[in-house]
VMD Tcl script that builds the backbone (N, CA, C; Angstrom):
set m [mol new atoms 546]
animate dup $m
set s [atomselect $m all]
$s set {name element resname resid chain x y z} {
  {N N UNK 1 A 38.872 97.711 107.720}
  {CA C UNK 1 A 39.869 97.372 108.715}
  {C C UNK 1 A 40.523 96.016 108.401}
  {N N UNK 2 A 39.861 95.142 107.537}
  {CA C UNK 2 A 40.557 93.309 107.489}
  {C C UNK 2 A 41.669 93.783 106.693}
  {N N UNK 3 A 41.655 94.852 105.381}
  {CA C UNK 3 A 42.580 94.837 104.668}
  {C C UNK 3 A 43.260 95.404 105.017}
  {N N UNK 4 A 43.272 96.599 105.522}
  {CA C UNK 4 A 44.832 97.141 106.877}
  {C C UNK 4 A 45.288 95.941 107.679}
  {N N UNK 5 A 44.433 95.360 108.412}
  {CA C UNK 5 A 45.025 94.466 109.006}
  {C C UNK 5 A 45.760 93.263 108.343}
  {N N UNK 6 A 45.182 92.893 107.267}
  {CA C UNK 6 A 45.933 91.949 107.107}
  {C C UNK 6 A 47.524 92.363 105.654}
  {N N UNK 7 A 47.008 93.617 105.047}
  {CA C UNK 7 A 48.814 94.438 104.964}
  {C C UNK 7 A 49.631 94.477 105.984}
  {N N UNK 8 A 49.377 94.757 107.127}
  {CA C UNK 8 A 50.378 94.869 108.096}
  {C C UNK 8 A 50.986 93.397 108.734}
  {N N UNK 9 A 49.703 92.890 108.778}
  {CA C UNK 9 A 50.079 91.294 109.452}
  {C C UNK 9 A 51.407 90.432 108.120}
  {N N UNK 10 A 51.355 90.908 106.994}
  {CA C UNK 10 A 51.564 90.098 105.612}
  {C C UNK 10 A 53.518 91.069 105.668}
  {N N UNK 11 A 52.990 92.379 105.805}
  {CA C UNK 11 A 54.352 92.765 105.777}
  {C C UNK 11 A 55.345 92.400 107.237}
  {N N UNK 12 A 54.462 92.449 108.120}
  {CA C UNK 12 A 55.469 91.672 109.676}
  {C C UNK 12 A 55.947 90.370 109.392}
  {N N UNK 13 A 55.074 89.645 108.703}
  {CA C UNK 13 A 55.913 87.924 108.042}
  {C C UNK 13 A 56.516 88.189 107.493}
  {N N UNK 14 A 56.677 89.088 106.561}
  {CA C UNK 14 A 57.892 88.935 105.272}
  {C C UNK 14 A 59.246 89.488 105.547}
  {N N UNK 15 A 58.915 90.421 106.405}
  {CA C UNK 15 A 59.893 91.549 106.514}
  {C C UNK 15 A 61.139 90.968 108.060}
  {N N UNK 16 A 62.042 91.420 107.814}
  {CA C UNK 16 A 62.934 90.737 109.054}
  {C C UNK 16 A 62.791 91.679 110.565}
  {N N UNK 17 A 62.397 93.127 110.311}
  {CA C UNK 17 A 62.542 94.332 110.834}
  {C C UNK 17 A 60.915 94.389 111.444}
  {N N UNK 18 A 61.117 95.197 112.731}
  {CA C UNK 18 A 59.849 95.207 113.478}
  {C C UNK 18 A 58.919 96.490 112.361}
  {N N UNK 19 A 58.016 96.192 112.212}
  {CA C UNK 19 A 57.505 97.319 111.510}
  {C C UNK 19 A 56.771 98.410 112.137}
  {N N UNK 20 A 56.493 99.202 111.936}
  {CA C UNK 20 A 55.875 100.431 112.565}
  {C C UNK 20 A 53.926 100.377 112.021}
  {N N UNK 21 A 53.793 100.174 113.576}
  {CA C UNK 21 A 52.171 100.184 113.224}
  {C C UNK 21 A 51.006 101.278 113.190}
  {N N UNK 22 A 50.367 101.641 112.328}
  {CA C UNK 22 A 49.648 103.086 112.276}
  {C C UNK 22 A 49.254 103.182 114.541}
  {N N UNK 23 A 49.304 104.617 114.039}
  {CA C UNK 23 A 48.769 105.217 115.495}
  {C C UNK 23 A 47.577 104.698 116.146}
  {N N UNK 24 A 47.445 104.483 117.400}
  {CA C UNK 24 A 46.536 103.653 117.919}
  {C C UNK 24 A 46.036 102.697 117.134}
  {N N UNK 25 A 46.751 101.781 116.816}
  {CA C UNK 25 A 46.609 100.122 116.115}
  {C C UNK 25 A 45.401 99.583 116.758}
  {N N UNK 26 A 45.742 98.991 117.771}
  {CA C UNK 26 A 45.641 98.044 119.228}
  {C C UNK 26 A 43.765 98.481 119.168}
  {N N UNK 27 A 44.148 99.682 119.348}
  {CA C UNK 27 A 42.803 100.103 119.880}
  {C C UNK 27 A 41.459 99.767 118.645}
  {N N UNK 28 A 42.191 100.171 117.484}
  {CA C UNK 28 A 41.153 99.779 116.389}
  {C C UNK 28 A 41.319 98.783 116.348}
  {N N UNK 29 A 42.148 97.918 116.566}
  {CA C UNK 29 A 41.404 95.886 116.640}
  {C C UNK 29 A 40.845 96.322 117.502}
  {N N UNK 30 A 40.641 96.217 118.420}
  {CA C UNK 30 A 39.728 96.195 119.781}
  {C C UNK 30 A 38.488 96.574 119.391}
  {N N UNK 31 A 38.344 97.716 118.745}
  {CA C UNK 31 A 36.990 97.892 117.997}
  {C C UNK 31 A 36.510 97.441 117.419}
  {N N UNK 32 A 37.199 96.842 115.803}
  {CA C UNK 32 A 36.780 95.835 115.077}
  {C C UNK 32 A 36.440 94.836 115.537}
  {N N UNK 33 A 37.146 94.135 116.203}
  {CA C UNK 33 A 36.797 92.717 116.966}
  {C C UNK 33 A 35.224 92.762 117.979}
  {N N UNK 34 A 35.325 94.021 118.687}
  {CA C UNK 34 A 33.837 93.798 118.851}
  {C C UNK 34 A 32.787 94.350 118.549}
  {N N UNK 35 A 33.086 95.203 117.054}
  {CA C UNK 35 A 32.213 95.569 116.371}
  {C C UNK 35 A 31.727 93.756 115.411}
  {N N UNK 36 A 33.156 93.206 115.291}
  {CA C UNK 36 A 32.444 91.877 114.802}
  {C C UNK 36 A 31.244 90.843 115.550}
  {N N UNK 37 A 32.194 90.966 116.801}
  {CA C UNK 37 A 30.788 89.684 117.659}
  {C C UNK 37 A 29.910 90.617 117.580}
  {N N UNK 38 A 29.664 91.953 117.799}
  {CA C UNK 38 A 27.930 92.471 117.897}
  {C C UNK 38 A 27.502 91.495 116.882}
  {N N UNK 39 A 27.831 92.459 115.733}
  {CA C UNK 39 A 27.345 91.665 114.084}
  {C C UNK 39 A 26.707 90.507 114.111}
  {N N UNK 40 A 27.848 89.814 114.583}
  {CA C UNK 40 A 27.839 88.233 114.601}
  {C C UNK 40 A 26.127 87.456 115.646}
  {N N UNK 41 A 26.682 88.231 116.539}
  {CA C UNK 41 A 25.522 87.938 117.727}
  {C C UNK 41 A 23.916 88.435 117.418}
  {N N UNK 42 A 23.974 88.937 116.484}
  {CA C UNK 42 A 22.606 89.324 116.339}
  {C C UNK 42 A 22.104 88.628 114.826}
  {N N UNK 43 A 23.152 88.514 114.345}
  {CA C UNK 43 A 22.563 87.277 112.944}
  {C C UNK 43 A 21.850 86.048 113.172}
  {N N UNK 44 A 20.979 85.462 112.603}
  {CA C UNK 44 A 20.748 84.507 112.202}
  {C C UNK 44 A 21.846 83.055 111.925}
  {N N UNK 45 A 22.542 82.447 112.273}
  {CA C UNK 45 A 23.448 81.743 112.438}
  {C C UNK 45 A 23.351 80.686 111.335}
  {N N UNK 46 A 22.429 80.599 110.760}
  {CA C UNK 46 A 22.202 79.830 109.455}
  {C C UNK 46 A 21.945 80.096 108.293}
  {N N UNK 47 A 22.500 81.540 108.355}
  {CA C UNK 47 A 22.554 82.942 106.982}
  {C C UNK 47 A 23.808 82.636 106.683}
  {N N UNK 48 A 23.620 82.608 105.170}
  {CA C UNK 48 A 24.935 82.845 104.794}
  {C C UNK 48 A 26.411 84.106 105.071}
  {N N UNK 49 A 25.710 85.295 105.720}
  {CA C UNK 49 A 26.403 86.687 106.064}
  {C C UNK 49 A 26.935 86.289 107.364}
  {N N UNK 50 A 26.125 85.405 108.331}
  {CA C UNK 50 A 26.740 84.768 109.619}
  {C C UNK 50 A 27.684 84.408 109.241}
  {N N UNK 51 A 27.729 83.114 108.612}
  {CA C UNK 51 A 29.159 81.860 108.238}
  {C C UNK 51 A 30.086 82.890 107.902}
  {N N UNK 52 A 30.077 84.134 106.898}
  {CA C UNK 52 A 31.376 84.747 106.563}
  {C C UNK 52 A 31.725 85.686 107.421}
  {N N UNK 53 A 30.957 86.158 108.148}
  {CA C UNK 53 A 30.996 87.139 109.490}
  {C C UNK 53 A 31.993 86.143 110.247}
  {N N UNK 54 A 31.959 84.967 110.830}
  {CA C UNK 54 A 32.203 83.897 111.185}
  {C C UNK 54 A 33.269 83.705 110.895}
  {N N UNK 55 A 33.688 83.747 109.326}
  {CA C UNK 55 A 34.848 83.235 108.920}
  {C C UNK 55 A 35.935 84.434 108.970}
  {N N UNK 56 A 35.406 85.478 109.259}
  {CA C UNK 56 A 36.045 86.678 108.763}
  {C C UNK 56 A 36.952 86.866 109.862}
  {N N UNK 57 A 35.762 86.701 111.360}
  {CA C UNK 57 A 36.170 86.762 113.050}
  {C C UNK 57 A 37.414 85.745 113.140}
  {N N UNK 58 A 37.300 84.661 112.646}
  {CA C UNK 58 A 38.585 83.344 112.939}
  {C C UNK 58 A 39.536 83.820 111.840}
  {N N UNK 59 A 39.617 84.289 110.971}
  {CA C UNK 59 A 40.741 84.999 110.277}
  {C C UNK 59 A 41.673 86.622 111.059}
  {N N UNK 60 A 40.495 86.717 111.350}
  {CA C UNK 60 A 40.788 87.751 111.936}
  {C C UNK 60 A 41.675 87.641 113.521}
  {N N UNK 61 A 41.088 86.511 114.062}
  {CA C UNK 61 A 41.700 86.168 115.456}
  {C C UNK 61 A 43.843 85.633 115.187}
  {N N UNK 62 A 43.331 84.821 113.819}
  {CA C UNK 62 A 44.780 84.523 113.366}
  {C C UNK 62 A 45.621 85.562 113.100}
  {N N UNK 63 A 44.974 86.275 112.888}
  {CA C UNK 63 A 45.991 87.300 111.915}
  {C C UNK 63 A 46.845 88.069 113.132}
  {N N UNK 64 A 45.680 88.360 113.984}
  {CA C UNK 64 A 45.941 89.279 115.389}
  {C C UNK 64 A 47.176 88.520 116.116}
  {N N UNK 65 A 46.680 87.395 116.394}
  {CA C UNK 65 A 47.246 86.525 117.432}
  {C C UNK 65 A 48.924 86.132 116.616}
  {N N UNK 66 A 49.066 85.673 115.244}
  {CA C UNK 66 A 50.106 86.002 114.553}
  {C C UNK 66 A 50.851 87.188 114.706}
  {N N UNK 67 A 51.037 88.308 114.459}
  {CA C UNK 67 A 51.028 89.712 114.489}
  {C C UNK 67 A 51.727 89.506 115.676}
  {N N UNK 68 A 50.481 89.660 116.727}
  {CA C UNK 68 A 51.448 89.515 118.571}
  {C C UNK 68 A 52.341 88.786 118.302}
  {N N UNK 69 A 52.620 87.307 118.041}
  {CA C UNK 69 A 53.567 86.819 117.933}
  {C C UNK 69 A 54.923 87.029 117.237}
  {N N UNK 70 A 54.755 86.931 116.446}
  {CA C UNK 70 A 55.840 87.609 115.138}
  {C C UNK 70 A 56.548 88.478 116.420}
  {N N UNK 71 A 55.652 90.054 116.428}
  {CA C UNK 71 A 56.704 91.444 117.134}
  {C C UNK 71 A 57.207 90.982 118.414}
  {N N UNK 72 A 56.596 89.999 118.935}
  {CA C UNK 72 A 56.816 88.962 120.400}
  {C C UNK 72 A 58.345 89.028 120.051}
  {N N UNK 73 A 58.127 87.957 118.867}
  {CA C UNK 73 A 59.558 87.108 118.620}
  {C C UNK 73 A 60.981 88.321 118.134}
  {N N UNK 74 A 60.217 88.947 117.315}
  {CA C UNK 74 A 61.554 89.692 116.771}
  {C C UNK 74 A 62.175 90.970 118.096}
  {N N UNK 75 A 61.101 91.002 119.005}
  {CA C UNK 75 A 61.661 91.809 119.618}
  {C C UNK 75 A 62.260 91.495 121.156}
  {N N UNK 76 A 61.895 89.878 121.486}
  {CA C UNK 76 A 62.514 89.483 122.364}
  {C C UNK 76 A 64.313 88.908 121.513}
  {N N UNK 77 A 63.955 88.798 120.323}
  {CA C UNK 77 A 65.547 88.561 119.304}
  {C C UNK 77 A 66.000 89.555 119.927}
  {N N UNK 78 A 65.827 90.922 119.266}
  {CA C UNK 78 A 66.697 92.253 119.474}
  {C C UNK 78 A 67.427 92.458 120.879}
  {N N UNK 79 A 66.039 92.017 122.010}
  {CA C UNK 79 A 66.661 92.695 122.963}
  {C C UNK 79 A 67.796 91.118 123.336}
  {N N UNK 80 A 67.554 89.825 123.585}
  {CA C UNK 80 A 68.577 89.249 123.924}
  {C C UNK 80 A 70.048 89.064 123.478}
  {N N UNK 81 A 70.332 89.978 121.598}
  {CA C UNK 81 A 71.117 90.084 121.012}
  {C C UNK 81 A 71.349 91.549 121.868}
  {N N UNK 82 A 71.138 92.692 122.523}
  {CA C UNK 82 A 71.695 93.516 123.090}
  {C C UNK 82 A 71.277 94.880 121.908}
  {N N UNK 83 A 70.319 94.144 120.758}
  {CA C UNK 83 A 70.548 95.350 120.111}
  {C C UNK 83 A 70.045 96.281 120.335}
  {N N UNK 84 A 69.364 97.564 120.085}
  {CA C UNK 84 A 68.658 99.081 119.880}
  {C C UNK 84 A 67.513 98.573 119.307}
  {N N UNK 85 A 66.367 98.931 120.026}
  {CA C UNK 85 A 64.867 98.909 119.801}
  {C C UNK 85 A 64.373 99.949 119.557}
  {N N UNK 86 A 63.876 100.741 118.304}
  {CA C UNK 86 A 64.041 101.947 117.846}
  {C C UNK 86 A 62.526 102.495 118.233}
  {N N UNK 87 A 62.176 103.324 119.329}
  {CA C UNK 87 A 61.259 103.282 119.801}
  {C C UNK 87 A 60.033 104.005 118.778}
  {N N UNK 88 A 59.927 104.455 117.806}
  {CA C UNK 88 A 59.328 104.473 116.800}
  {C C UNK 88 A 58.439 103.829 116.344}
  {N N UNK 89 A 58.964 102.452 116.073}
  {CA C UNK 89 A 58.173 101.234 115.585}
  {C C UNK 89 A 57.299 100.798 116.482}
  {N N UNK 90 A 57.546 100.777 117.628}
  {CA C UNK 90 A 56.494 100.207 118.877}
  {C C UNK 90 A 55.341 100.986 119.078}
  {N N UNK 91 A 54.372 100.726 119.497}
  {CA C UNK 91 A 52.958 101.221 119.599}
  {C C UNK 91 A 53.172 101.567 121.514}
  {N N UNK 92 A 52.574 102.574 121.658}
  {CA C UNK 92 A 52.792 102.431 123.264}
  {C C UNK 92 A 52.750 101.628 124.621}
  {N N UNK 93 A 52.224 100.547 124.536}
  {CA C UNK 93 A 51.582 99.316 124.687}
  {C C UNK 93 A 52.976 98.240 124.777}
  {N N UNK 94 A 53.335 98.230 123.453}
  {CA C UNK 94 A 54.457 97.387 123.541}
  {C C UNK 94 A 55.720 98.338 124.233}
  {N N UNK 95 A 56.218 99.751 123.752}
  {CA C UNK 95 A 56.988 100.090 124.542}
  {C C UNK 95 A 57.039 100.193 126.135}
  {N N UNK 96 A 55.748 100.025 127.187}
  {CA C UNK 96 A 55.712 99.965 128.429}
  {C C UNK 96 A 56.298 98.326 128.091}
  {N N UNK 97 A 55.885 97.617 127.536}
  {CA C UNK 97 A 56.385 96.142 127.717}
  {C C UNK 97 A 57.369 95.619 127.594}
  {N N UNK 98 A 58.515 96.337 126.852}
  {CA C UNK 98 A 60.065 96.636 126.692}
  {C C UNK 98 A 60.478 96.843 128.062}
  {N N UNK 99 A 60.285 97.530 128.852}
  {CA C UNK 99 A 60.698 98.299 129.743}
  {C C UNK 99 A 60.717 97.084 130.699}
  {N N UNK 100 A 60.054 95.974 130.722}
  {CA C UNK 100 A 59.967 94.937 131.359}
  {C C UNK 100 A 60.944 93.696 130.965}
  {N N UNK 101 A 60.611 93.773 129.711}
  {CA C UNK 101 A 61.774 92.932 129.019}
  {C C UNK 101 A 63.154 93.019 129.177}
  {N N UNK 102 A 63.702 94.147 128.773}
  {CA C UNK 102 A 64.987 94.487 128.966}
  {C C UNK 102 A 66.224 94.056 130.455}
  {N N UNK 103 A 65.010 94.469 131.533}
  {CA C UNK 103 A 66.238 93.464 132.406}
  {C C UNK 103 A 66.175 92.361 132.515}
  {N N UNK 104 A 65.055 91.482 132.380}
  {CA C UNK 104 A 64.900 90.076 132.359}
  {C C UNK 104 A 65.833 89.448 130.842}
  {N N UNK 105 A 66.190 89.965 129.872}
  {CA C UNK 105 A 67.841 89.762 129.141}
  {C C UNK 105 A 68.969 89.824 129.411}
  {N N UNK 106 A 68.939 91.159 130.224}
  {CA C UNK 106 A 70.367 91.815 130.901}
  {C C UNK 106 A 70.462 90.407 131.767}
  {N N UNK 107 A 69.419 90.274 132.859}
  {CA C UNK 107 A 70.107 89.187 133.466}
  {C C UNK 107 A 70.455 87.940 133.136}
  {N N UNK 108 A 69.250 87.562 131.930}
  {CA C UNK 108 A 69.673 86.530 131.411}
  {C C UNK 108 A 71.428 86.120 130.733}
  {N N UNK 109 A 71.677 87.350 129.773}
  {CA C UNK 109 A 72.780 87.587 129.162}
  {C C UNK 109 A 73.909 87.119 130.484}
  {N N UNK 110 A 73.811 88.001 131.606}
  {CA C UNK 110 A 74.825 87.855 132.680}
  {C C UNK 110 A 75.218 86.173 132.925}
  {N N UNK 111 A 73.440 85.118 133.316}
  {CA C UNK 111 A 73.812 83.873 134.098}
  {C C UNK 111 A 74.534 83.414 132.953}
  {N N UNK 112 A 74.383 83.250 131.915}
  {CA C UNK 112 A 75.023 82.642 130.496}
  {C C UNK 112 A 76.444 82.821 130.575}
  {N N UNK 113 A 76.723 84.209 130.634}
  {CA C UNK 113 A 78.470 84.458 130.776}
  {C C UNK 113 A 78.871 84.245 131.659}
  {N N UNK 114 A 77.986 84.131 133.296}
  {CA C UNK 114 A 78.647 83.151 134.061}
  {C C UNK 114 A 78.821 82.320 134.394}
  {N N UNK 115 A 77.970 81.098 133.888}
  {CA C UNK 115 A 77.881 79.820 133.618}
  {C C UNK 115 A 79.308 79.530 132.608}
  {N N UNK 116 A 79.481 79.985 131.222}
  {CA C UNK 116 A 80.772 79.719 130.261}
  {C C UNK 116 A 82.082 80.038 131.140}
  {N N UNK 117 A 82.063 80.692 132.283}
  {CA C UNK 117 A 83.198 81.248 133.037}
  {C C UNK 117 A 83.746 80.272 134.077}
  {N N UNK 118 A 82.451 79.193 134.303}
  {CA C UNK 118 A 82.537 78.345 135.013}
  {C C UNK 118 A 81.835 78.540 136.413}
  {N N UNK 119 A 81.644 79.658 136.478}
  {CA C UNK 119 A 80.861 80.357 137.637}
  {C C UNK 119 A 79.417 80.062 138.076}
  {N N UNK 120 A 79.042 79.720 139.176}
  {CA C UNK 120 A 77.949 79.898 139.651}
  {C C UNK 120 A 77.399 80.747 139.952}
  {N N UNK 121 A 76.224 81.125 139.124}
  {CA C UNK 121 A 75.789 83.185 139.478}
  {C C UNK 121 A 74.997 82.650 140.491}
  {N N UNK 122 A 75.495 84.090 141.147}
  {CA C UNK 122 A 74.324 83.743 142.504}
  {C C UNK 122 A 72.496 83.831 142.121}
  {N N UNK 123 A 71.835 83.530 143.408}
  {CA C UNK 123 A 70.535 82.913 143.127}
  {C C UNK 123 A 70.348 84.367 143.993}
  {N N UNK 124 A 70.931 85.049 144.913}
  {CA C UNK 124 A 70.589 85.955 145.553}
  {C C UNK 124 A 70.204 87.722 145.056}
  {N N UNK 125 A 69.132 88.218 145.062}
  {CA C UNK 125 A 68.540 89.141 143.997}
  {C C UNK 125 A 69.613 90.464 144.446}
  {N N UNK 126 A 70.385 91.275 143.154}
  {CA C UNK 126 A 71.470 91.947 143.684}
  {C C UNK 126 A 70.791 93.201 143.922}
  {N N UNK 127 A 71.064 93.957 145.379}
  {CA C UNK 127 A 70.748 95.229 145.612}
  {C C UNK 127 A 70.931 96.301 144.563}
  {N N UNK 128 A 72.338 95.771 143.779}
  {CA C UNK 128 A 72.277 97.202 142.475}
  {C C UNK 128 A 71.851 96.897 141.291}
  {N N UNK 129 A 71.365 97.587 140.956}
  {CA C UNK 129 A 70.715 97.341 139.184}
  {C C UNK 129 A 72.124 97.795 138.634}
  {N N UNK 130 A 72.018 96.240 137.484}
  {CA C UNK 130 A 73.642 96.643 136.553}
  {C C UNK 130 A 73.656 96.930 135.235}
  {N N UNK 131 A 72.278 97.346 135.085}
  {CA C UNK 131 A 71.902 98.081 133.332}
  {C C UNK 131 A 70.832 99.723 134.049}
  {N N UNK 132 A 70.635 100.269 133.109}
  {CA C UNK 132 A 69.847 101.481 133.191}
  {C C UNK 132 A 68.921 101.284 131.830}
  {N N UNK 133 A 67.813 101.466 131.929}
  {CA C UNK 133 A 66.826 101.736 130.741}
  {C C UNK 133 A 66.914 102.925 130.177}
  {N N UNK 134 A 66.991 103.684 129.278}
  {CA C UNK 134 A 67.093 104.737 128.550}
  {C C UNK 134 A 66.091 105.098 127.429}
  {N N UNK 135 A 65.398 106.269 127.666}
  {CA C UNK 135 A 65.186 106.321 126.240}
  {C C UNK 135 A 65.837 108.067 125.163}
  {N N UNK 136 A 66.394 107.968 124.540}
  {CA C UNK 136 A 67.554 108.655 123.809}
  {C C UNK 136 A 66.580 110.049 123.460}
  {N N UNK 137 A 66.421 111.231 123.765}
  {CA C UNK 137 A 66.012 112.225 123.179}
  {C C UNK 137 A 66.344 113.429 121.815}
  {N N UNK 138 A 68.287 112.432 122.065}
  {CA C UNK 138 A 68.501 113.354 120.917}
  {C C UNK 138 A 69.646 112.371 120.030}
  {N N UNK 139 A 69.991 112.618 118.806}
  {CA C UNK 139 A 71.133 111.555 118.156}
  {C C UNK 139 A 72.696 111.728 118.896}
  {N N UNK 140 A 73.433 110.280 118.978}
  {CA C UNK 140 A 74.183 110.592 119.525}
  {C C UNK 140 A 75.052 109.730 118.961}
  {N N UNK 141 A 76.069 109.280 118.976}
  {CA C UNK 141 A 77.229 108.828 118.393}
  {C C UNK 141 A 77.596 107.500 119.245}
  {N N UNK 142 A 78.063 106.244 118.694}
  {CA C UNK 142 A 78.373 104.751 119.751}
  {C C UNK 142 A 79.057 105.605 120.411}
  {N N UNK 143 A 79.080 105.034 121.414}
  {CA C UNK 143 A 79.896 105.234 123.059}
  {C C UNK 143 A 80.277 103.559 123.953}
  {N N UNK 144 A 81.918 104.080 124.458}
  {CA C UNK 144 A 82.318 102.610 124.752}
  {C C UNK 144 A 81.916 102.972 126.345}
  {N N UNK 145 A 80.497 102.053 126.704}
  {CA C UNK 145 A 80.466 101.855 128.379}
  {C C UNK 145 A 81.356 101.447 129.702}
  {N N UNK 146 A 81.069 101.624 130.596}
  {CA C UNK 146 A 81.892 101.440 131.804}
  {C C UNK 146 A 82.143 99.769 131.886}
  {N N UNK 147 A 81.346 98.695 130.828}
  {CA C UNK 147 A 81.676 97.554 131.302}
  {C C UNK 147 A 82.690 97.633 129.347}
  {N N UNK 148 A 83.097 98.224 128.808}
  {CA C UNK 148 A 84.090 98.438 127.721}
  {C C UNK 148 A 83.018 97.728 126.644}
  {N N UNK 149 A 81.881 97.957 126.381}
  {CA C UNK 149 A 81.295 97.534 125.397}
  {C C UNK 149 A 80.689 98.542 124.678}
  {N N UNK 150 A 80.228 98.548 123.380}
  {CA C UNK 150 A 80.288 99.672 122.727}
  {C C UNK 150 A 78.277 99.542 122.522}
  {N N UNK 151 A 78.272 100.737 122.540}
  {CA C UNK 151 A 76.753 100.683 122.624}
  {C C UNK 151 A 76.322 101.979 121.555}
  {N N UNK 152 A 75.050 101.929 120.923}
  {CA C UNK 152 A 74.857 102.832 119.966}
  {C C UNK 152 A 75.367 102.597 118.757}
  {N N UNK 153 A 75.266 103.697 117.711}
  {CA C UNK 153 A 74.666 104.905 117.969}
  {C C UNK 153 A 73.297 105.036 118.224}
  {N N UNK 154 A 72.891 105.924 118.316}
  {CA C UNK 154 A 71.012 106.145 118.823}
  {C C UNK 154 A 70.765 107.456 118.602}
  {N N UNK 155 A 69.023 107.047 118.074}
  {CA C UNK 155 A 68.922 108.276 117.573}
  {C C UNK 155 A 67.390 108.993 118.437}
  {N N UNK 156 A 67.271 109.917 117.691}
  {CA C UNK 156 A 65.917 110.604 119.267}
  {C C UNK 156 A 64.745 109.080 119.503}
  {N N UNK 157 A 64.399 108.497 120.518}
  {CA C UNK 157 A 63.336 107.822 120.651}
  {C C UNK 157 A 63.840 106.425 120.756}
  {N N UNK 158 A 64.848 105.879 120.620}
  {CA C UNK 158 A 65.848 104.793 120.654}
  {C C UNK 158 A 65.568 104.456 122.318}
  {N N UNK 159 A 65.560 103.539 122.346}
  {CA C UNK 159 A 65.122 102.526 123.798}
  {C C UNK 159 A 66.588 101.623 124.155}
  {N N UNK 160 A 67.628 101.638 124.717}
  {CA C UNK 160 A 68.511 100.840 124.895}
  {C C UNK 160 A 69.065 101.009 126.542}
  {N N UNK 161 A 69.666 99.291 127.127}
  {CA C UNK 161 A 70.079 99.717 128.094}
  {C C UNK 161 A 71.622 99.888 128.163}
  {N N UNK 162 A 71.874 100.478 129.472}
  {CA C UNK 162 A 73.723 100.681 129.530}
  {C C UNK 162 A 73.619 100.725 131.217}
  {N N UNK 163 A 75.094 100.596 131.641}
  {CA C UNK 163 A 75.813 100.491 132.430}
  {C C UNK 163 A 75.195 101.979 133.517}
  {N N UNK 164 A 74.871 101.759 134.783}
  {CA C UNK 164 A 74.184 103.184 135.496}
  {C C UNK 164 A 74.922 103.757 134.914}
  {N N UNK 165 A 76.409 104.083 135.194}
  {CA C UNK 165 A 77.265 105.441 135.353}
  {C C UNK 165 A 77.238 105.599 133.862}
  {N N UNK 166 A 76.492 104.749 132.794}
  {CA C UNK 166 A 76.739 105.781 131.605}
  {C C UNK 166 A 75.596 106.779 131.426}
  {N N UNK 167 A 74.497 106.128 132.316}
  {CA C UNK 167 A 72.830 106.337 132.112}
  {C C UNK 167 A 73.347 107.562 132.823}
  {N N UNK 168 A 73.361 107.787 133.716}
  {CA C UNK 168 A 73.778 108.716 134.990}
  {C C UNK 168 A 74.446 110.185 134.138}
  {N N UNK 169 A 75.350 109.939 133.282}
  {CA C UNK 169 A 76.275 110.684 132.640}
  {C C UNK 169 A 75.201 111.758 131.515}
  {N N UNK 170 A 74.738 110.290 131.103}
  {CA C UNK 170 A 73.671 110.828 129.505}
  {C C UNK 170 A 72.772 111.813 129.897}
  {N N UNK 171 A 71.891 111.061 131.149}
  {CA C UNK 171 A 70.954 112.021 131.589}
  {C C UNK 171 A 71.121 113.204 132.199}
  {N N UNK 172 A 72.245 113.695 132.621}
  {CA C UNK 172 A 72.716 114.382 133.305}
  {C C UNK 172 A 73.152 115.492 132.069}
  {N N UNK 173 A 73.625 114.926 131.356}
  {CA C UNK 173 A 73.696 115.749 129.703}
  {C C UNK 173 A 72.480 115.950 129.041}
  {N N UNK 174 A 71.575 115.759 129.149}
  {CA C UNK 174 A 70.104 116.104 128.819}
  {C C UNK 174 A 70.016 115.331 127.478}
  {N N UNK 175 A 70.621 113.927 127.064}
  {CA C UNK 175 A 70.477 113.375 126.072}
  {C C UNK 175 A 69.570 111.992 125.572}
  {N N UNK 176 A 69.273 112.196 127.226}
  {CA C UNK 176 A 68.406 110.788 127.548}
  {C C UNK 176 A 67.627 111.097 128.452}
  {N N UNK 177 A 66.759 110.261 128.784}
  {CA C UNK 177 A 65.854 110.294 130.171}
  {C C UNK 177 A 65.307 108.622 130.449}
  {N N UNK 178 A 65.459 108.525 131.664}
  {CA C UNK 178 A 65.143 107.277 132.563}
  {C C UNK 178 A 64.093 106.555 132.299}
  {N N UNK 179 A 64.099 105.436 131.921}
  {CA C UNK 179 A 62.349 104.465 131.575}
  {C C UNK 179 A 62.030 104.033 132.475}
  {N N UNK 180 A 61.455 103.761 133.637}
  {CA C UNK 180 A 60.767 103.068 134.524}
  {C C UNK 180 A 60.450 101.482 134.223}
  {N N UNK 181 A 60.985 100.833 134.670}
  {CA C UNK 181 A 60.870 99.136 134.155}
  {C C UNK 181 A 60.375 98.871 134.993}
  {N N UNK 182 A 59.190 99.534 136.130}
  {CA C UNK 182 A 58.199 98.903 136.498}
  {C C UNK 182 A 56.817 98.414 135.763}
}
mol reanalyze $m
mol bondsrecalc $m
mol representation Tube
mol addrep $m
């Protein structure tokens, strides 16, 4: 498991693009990690197999804790650039955590353009939601939204938000279906 883990951790640094992590990732750290402290906890602490058990666990904590970070970063990039989070690459785990992310950008994106406008956005929480979460079931071609911005293309499993009445439209065309950003 160190050398899977640390290919994947080595290609997420190098690479600019979120990478796609084998199926249930998460869960096999979780195992490894406390298949290590057993190990660890039952050694002799002044064995040499301790110290590298030891050293293996604090490499191992970096690598992890790196890793989170890195897909942290590149994928809070994507979504505040507005781009397509190709739901593929995400492990299930992180895609419930998208679903959270995404309007906390949308709104961010909004106070920004109304701040440059000169505007004071209100502080008051708005009764309508002004993005829709999506996730794309089938390929579809850019489309210019109801606020005239061009969104897409997307392909089956694609995570992006849009304007209700486009969400409303898509789903209603059986080309999308609704994410829950609770």
């Amino acid at each position: 498991m160190y050398n899977e883990l640390y290919n994947i951790w080595k290609a997420e640094k190098e690479l600019l693009d979120i990478q796609r992590l084998p199926n249930k990732f998460y869960a096999k750290i979780v195992d490894y990690i406390k298949k290590l402290k057993e190990e660890n906890r039952m050694l002799d602490k002044k064995t040499t197999k301790a110290k590298l058990m030891e050293t293996e666990f604090k490499y191992v904590q970096f690598m992890v804790c790196d890793l989170f970070d890195l897909r942290y970063k590149k994928l809070k990039e994507k979504t505040l650039n507005q781009e397509t989070i190709s739901r593929d690459v995400l492990t299930a785990e992180e895609a419930k955590m998208c679903g959270t992310i995404l309007p906390l950008a949308e709104h961010y994106n909004a106070f920004c353009k109304d701040v440059l406008r000169g505007q004071l956005p209100s502080t008051k929480k708005d009764t309508q939601q002004k993005v829709a979460i999506l996730r794309f079931v089938q390929e579809i071609p850019a489309l210019v939204g109801a606020d005239l911005k061009t969104y897409g293309p997307f392909a089956p499993e694609d995570i992006a938000t849009l304007p209700p009445e486009n969400a409303r439209v898509l789903i209603k065309q059986g080309v999308a279906v609704a994410v829950d950003s609770k």
